[in-house]
C-alpha positions as CSV (number, residue, x, y, z in Angstrom):
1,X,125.1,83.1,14.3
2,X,121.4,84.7,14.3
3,X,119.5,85.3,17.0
4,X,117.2,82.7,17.0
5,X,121.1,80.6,17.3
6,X,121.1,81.8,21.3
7,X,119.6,80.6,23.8
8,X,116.6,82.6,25.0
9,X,115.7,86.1,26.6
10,X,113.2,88.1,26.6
11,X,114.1,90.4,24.3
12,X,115.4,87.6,21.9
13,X,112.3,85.9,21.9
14,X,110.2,89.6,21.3
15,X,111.9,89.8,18.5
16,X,111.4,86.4,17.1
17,X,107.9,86.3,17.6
18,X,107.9,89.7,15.7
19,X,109.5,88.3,12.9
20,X,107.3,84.8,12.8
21,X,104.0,87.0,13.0
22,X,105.0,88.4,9.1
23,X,105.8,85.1,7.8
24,X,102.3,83.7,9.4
25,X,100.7,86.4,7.3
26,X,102.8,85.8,4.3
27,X,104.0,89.3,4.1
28,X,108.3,87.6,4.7
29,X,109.1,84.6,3.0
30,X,109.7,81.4,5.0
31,X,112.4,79.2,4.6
32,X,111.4,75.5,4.4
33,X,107.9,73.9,4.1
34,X,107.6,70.6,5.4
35,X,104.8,68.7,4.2
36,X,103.7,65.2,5.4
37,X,101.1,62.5,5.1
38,X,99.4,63.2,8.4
39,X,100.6,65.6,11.3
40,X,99.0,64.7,15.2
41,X,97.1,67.8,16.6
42,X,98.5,66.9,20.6
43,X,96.0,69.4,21.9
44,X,92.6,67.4,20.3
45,X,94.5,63.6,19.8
46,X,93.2,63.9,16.1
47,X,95.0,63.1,12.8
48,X,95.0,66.0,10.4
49,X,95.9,64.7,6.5
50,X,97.8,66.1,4.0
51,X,99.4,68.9,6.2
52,X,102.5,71.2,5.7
53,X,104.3,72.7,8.4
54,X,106.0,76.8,7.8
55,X,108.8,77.1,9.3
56,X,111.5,80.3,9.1
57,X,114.7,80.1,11.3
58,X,114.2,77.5,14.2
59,X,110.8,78.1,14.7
60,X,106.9,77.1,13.1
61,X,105.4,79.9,11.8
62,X,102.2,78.1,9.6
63,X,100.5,74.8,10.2
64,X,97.6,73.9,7.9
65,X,96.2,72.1,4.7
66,X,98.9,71.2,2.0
67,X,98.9,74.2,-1.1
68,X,97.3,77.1,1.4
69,X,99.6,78.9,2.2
70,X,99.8,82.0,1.0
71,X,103.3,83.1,1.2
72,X,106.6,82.2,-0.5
73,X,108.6,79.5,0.8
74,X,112.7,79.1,-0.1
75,X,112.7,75.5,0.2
76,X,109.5,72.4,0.5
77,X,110.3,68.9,1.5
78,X,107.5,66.2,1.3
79,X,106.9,63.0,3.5
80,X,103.6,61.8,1.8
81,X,104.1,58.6,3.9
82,X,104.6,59.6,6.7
83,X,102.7,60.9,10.2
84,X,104.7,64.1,11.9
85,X,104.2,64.3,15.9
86,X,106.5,66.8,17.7
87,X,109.5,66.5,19.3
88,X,109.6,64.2,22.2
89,X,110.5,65.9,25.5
90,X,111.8,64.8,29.3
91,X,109.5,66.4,31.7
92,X,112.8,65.3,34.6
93,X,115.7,64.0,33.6
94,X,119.3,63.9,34.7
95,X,121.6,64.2,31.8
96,X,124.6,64.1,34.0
97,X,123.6,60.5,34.4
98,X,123.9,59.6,30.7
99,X,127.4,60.0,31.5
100,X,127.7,62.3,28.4
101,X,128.4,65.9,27.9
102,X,125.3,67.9,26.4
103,X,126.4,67.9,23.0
104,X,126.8,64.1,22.7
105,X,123.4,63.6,24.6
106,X,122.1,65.1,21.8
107,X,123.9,62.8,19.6
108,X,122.6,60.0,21.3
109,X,118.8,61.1,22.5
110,X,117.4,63.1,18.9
111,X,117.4,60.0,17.0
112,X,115.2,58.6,19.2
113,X,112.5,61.4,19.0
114,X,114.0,63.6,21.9
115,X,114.7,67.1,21.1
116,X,114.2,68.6,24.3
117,X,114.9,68.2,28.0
118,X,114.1,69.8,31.5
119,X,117.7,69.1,33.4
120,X,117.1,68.4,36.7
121,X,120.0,70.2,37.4
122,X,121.5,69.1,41.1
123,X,124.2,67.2,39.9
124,X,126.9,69.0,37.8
125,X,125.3,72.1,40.6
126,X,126.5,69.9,43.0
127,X,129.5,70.2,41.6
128,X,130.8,73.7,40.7
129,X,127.1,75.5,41.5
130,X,128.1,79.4,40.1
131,X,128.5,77.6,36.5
132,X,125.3,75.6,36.5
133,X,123.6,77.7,33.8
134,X,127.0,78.8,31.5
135,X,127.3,74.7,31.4
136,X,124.2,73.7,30.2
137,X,123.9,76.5,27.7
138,X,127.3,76.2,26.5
139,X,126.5,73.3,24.2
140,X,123.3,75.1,22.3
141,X,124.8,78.3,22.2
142,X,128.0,76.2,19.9
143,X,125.3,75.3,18.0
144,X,123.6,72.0,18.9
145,X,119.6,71.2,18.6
146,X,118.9,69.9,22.1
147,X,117.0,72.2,23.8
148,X,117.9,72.4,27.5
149,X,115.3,73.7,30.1
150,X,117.1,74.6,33.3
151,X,115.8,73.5,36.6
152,X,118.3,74.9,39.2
153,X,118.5,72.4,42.4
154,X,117.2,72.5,45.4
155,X,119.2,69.7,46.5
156,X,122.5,72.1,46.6
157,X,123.8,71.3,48.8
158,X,121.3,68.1,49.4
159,X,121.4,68.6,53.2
160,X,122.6,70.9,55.6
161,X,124.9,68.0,56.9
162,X,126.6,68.1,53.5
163,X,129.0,70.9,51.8
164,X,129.9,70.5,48.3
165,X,130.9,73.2,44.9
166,X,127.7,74.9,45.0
167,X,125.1,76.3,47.3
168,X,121.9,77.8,45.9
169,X,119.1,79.6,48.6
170,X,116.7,82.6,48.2
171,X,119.4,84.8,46.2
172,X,120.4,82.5,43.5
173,X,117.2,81.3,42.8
174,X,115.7,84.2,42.2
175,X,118.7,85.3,40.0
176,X,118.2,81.8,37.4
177,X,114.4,83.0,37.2
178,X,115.2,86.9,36.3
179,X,115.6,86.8,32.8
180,X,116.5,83.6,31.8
181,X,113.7,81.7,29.7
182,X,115.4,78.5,29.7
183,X,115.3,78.1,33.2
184,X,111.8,76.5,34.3
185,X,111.6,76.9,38.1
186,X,113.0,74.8,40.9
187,X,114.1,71.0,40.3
188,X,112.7,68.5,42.8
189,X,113.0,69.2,46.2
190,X,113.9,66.0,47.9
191,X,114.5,67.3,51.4
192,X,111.0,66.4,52.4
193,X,112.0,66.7,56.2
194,X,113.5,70.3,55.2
195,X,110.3,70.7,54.0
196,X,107.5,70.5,56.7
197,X,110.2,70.8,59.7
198,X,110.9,74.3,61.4
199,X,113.5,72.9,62.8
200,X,115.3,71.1,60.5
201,X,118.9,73.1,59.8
202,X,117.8,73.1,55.7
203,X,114.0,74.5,56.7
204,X,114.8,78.2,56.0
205,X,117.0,77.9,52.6
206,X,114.7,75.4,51.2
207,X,111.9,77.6,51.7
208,X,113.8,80.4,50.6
209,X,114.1,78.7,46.9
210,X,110.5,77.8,47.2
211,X,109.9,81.9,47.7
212,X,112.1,82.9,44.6
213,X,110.5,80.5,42.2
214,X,107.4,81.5,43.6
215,X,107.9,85.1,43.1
216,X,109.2,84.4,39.1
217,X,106.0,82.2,38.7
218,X,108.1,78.9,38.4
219,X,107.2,75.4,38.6
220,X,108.7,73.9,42.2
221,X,109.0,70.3,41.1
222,X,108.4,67.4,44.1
223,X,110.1,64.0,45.1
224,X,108.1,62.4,46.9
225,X,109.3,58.4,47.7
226,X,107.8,56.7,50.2
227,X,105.1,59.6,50.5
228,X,101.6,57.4,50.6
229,X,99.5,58.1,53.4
230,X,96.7,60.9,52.1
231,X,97.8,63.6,55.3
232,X,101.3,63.2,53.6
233,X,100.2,63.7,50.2
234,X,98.4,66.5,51.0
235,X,101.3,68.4,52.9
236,X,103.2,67.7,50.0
237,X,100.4,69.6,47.6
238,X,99.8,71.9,50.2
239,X,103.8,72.9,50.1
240,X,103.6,74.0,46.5
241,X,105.3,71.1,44.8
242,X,103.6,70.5,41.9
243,X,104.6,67.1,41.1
244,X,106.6,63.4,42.2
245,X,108.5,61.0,39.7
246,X,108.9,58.2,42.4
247,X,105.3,56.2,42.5
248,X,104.9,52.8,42.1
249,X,101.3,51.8,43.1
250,X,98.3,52.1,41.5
251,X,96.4,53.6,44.5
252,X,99.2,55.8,44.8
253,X,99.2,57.4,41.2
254,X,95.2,58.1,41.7
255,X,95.9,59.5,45.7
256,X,98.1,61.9,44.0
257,X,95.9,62.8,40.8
258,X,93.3,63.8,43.2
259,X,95.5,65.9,45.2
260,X,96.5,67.8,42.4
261,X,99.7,66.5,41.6
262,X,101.4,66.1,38.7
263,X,102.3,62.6,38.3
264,X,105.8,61.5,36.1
265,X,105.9,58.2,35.9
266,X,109.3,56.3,34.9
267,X,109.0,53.1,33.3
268,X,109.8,51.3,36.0
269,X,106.5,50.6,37.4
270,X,104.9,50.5,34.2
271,X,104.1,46.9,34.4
272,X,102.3,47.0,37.8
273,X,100.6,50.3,37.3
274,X,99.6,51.5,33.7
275,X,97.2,48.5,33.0
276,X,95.1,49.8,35.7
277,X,95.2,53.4,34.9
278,X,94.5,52.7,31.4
279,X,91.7,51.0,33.0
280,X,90.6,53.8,35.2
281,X,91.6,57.4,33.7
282,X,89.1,58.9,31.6
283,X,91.9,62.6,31.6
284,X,95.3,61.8,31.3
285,X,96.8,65.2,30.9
286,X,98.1,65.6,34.9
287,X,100.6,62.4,33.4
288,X,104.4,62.5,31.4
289,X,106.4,59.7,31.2
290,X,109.7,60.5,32.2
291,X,113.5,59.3,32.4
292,X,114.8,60.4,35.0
293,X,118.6,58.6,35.4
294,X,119.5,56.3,32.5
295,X,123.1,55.4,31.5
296,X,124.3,56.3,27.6
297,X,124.8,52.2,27.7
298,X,121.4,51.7,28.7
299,X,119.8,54.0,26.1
300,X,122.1,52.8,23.0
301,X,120.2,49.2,24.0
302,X,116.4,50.6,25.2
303,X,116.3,54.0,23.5
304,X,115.4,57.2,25.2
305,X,111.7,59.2,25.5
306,X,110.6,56.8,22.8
307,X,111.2,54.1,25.0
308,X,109.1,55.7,27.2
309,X,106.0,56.3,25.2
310,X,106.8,52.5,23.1
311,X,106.5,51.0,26.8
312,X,103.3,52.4,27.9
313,X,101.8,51.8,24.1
314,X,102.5,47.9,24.7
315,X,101.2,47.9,28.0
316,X,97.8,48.6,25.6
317,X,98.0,52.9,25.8
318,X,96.8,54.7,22.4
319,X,99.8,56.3,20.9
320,X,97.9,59.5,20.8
321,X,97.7,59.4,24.7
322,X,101.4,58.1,24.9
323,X,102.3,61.0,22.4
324,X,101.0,63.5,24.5
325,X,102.9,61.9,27.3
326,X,105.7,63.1,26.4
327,X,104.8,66.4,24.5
328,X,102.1,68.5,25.3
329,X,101.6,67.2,28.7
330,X,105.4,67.9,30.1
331,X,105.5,71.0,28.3
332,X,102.2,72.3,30.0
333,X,103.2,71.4,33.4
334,X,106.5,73.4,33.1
335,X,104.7,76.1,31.1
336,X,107.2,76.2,28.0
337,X,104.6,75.1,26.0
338,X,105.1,78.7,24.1
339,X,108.2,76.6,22.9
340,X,107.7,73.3,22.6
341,X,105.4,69.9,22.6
342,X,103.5,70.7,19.9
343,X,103.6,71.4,16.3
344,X,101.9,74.9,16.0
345,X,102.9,78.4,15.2
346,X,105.5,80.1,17.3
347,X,107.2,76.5,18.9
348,X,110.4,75.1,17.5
349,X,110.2,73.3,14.3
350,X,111.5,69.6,16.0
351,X,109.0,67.4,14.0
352,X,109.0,63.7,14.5
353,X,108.4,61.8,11.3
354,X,106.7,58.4,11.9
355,X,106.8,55.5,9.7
356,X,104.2,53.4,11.4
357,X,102.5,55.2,14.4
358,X,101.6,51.7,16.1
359,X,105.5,51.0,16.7
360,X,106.5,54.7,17.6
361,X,109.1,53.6,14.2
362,X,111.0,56.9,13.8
363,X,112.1,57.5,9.8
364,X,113.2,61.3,10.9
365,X,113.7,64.0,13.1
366,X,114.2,67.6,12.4
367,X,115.0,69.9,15.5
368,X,115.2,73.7,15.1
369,X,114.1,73.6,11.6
370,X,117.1,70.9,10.5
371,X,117.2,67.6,9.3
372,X,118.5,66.1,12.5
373,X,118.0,62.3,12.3
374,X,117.9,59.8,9.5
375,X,116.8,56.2,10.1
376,X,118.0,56.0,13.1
377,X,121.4,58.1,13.0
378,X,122.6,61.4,13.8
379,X,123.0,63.9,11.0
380,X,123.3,66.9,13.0
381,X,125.8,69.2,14.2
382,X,128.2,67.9,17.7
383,X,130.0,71.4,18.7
384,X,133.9,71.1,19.4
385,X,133.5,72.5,23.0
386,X,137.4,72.7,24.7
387,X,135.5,72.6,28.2
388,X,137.6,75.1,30.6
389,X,139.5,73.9,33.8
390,X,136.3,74.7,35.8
391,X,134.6,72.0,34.2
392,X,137.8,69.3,33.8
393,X,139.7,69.7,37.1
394,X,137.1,69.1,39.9
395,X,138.6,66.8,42.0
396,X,140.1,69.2,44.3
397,X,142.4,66.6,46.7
398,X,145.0,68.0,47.3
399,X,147.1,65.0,48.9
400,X,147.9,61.4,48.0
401,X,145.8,58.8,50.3
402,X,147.3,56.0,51.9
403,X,145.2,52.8,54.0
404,X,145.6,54.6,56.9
405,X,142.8,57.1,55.5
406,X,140.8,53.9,55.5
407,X,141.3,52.2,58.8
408,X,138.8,52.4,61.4
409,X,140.4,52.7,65.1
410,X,139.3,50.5,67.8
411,X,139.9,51.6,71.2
412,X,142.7,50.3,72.6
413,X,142.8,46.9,74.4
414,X,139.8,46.4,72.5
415,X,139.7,42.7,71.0
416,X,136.2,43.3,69.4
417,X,134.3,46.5,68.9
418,X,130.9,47.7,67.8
419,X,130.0,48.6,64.7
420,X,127.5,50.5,63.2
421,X,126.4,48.4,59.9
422,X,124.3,49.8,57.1
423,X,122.4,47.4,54.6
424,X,122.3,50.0,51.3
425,X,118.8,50.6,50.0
426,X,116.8,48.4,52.8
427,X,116.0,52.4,54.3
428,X,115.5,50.6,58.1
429,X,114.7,53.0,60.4
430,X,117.9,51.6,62.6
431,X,121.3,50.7,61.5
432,X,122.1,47.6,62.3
433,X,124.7,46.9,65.5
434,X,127.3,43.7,64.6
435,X,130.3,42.8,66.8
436,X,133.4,43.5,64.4
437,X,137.0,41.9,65.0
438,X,139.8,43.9,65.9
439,X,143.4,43.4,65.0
440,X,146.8,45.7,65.6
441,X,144.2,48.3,66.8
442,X,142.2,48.7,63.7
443,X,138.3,47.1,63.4
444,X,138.4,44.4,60.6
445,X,136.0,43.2,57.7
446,X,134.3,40.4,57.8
447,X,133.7,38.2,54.1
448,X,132.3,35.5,56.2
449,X,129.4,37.5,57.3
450,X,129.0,39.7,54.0
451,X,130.6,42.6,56.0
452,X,132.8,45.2,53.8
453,X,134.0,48.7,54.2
454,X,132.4,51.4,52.8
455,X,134.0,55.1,52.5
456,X,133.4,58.5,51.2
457,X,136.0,61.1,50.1
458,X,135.3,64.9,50.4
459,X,136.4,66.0,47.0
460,X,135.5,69.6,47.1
461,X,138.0,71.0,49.9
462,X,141.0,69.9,49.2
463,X,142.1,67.7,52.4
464,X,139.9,64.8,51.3
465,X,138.8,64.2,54.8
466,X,137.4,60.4,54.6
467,X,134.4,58.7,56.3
468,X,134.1,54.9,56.8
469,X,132.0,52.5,58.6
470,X,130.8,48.7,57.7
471,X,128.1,47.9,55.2
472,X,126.3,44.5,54.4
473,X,126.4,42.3,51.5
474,X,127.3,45.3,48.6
475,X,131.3,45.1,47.8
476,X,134.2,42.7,46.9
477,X,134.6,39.2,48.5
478,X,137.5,38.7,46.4
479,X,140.6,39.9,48.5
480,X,142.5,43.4,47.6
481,X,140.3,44.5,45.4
482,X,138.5,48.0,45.7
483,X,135.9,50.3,43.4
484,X,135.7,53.8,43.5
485,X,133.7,57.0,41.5
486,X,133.1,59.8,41.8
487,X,129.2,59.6,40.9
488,X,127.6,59.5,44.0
489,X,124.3,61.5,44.1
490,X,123.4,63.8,45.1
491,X,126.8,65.4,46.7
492,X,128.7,63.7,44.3
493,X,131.9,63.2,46.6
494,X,134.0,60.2,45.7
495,X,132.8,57.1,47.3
496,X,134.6,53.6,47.4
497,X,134.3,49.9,48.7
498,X,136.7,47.1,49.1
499,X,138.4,44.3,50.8
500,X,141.3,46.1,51.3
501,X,142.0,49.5,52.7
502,X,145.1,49.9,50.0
503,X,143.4,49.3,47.6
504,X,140.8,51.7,48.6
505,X,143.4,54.7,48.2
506,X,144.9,53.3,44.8
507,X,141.1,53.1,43.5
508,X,140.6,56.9,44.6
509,X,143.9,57.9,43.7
510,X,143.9,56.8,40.4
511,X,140.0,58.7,40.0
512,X,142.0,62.0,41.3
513,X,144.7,61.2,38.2
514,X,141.7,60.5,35.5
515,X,139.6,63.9,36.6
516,X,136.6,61.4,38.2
517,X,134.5,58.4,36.9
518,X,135.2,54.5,37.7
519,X,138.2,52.8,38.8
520,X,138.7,49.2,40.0
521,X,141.7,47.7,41.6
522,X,142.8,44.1,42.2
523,X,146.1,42.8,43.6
524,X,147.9,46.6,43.6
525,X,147.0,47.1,39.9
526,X,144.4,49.2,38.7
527,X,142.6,46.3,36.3
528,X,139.6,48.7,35.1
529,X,138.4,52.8,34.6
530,X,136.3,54.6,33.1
531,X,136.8,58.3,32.8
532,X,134.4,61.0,33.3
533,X,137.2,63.9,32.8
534,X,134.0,66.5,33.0
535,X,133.0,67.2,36.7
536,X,133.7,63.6,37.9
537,X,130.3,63.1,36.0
538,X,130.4,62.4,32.4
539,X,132.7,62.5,29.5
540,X,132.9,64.8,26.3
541,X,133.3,61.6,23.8
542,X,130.3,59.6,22.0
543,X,128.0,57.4,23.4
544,X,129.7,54.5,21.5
545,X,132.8,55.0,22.7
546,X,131.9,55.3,26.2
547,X,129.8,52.0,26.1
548,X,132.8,50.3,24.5
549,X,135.2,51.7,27.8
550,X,132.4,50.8,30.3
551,X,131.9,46.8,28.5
552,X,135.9,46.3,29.2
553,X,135.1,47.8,32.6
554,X,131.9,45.1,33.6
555,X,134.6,42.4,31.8
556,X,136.9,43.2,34.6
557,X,134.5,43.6,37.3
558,X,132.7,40.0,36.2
559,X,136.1,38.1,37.3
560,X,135.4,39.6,41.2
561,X,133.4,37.8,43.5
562,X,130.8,40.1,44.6
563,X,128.4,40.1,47.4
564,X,125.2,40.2,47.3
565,X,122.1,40.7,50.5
566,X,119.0,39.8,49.0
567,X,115.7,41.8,49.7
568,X,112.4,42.2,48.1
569,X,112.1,45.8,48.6
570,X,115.4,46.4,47.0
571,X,116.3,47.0,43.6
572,X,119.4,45.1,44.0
573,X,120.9,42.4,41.6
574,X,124.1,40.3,42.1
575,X,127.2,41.0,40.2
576,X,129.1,44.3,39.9
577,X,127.4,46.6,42.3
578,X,127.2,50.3,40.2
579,X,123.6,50.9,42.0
580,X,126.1,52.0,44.8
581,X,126.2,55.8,43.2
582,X,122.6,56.2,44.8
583,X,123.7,54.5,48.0
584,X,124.1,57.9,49.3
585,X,121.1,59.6,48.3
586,X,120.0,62.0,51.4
587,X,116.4,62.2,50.7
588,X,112.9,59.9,51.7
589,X,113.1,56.9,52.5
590,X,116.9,57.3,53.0
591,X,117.7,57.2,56.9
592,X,120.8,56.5,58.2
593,X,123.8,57.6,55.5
594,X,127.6,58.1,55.5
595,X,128.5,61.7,54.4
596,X,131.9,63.2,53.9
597,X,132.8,63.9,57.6
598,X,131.2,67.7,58.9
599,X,130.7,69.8,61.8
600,X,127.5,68.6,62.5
601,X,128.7,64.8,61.9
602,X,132.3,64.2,62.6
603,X,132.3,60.6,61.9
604,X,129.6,61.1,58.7
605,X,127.2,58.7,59.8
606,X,124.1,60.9,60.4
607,X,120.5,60.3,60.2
608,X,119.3,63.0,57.4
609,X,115.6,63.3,58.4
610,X,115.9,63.5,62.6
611,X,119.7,65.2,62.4
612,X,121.0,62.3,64.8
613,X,124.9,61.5,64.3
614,X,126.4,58.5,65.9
615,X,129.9,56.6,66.3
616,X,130.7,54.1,63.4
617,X,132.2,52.1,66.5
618,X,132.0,51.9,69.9
């Protein structure tokens, strides 16, 4: 293993750069020349022919004119027919939501261009917080080509109503950002009410992360949903964070251009926005295209940043503009541009070779200097990692549930009760208030009215303390069935719905057996699962094979009778409801939400922007 194998430090990287500085001036010899057709200059947008790019180790030491350089090379390869643009990058982007461990995302994401990634990193955090950075650089410093740019989150815990395996303030932040060159600043701070509230319970420790990333000269990355209105948008900017992934209007993109935000859009509103803007912008270097949560399924059908840049390019962008998109552009705004987005002197040798620029049609990738790709396949390296218990064994319950956990009391006498109902991703400002049978003491569900139970499970503290209450039209019809996982962002406690409160604790008992992911029961059998043995989050096996466990899975969720509440503000579809792991998201527009049960909410039903708990029933 050389130096250049590791992932970086400051004195790593001085010595590097000392190193690439000779073989620039030809007085060391290089290792491999690449030389291509074309090569894309990001920084002018113009198409430089006949090029060859130097590289020695991981790293590009020469770029110029074919047959000029003047020193001696060990090895040339030549792509006369082909356009190099550099490796694609995620500006924000969850990898925990690929399901995959980091050495199979890069299995599954190089091929399609991406070679590195800025892990918005509040999930596996979330999780077991004092190994956030040994995790993520495990995988690269085994030897795989993905380079992973560490933003430590803010969201950790999300909300001062919420405990989980990792707490980061002033002190831990401020220890990422020390000497760690992988680690980019703070990841999006979603707390927005944390944010601009003295007296919200989070204010201090939120501001304290702001402080240390400050201090280091760190990027404090935004999330700004819902935030429209320009005195909004401007206490947002005013804050210090620097950017927002969640717009979906055209006014709104240009309200936050002009108040010097750095906009990543997610191909989700590319249809209603980016005609418009292509329309309008004259500059679009305040603009990445970004990812943000995509499932390993998903991306084996879409693709990955290329599907990114290929959207916005049939939308009508130049591919020179949607290049830039996703390589110069990201790796400005989170100043690593010393490292990537670009193919020039000193940045890792990931070179994308095109076969027709108009498609984005990918012939090759090489990351850190190495043939990485081949029409459309991984060729690289996919380190053995035996992942340690701190990674496997996370789901700390240390009992065996029964229905009783599940049962919600009535008061006694009671032949009907008040309930608290909650209609997942509708974001009223009220819960809803619905008269709920009562039988043998216990409040019921009601089918009839699209009425099912809804629970969270603290996984973190070992009594699995549980938190129910009533939601509308997102769980089984079909009686005894239950679905439970342990993806639930952002505290990533283990969540479950059903028509039955037994089958409820067999769903989450079974998760506890597996070490996390999916598990669906019907008629006291467990009928489907899908295991995410590392943190409850994803699994250390292919992308391939995990689709092929998560198909059998939808086959035995499509023989349940789901339902479904309609809305035209929500992203919901009918069928199988897996949009419920962001059901209990704790940031804007997000209201009223059940968290595991706490001091400050003993039932978990708490309003996360005012503080506000209330009953479930009354």
């Amino acid at each position: 293993m050389t130096m250049d194998d590791l992932n970086l430090t400051p004195e790593c990287e001085m010595k590097i750069r000392q190193q690439l500085t000779l073989v620039a001036l030809g007085k060391e010899p290089a290792d491999l020349v690449i030389r291509v057709g074309r090569l894309l200059s990001v920084y002018s947008r113009i198409w430089l022919e006949d090029q060859e790019i130097v590289i020695k180790g991981k790293r590009i030491a020469w770029v110029g004119p074919a047959g000029t350089y003047r020193g001696e090379v060990a090895e040339r390869r030549e792509y006369p027919h082909l356009s190099a643009v550099p490796g694609f990058g995620e500006v924000h982007k969850h990898i925990e939501s690929t399901y995959l461990t980091p050495e199979w995302e890069a299995a599954l994401v190089i091929p399609h261009g991406n070679t590195w990634t800025c892990e918005a990193s509040h999930e596996f955090a979330n999780v077991d917080g004092a190994k956030n950075s040994e995790f993520w650089h495990k995988a690269r410093e085994m030897g795989s080509p993905l380079k992973i740019f560490i933003q430590p989150g803010s969201a950790v815990p999300p909300t001062a109503y919420e405990s989980t395996g990792g707490y980061y303030g002033y002190e831990e932040q401020s220890a990422f950002l020390c000497d760690d060159l992988m680690v980019t600043g703070l990841d999006e701070v979603m707390d927005w009410p944390a944010v601009w509230d003295p007296k919200n319970p989070s204010y201090d420790r939120i501001w304290g992360m702001i402080r240390g990333t400050f201090e280091r000269r760190g990027v404090v990355e935004g999330h700004g949903s819902g935030l429209r209105e320009r005195h909004e948008i401007s206490a947002f900017a005013a804050a210090g964070l620097s950017s927002d992934h969640e717009v979906w209007e055209v006014q709104e993109v240009l309200d936050k251009l002009a108040c010097g935000l750095f906009v990543e859009m997610r191909p989700y509103c590319f249809d209603k926005v980016m005609p418009a803007l292509i329309e309008q912008l004259n500059d679009w270097q305040n603009i990445a295209f970004t990812t943000d949560d995509r499932s390993a399924s998903d991306t084996l059908r879409t693709g990955a940043t290329d599907y990114n840049a290929r959207s916005a390019m049939k939308l009508g962008l130049a591919p020179e503009i949607a290049i830039q998109c996703v390589t110069l552009n990201p790796a400005r705004h989170m100043r690593i541009d010393a490292w990537v987005g670009s193919l020039t002197p000193g940045r890792f040798a990931d070179v994308v070779l095109l076969d027709d620029v108009a498609s984005l049609s990918i012939a090759a990738v090489y990351a850190d200097g190495a043939l990485a790709a081949e029409k459309g396949k991984y060729v690289g390296p996919v380190p053995k990692i035996d992942w340690p218990a701190w990674a496997t064994d996370t789901i700390h319950i240390d009992r065996t549930l029964s229905a009783n956990d599940f049962a919600i009391a009535a008061d006694v006498g009671r032949e009907t009760m008040q309930a608290a109902v909650v209609r997942p991703f509708h974001w009223n400002q009220e819960f809803l208030t619905m008269e709920m049978p009562v039988r043998d003491g216990v409040v019921q569900r009601d089918a009839e009215r699209g009425l099912t139970k809804f629970s969270i499970v603290d996984r973190y503290h070992g009594d699995a303390k549980v938190a129910s209450m009533f939601w509308l039209g997102c769980g089984p019809k079909t009686e005894y069935v239950a679905v439970a996982c342990s993806v639930a962002h952002d505290s990533h406690n283990i969540w479950a719905v059903g028509s039955c409160d037994a089958a409820m604790a067999m769903a989450v008992n079974r998760l506890k057996e597996i070490g996390g992911g999916w598990t669906l029961v019907r008629d006291g059998a467990v009928v489907g699962e899908v295991r995410f043995e590392i943190a409850g989050l994803m699994t250390a096996r292919s992308a391939e094979e995990l689709d092929a466990e998560m198909q059998l899975f939808y086959k035995a969720a499509n023989n349940i009778d789901w339902m479904y509440e309609p809305s035209a503000e929500s992203l919901w579809q009918p069928g199988f409801p897996e949009f419920l792991k962001f059901a209990t998201l704790t940031c804007s527009p997000w209201r009223w939400v059940l968290v595991a049960p706490c001091e400050r909410a003993p039932q978990g039903f708490v309003n996360v922007q005012t503080g506000e708990s209330h009953a479930v029933v009354w």
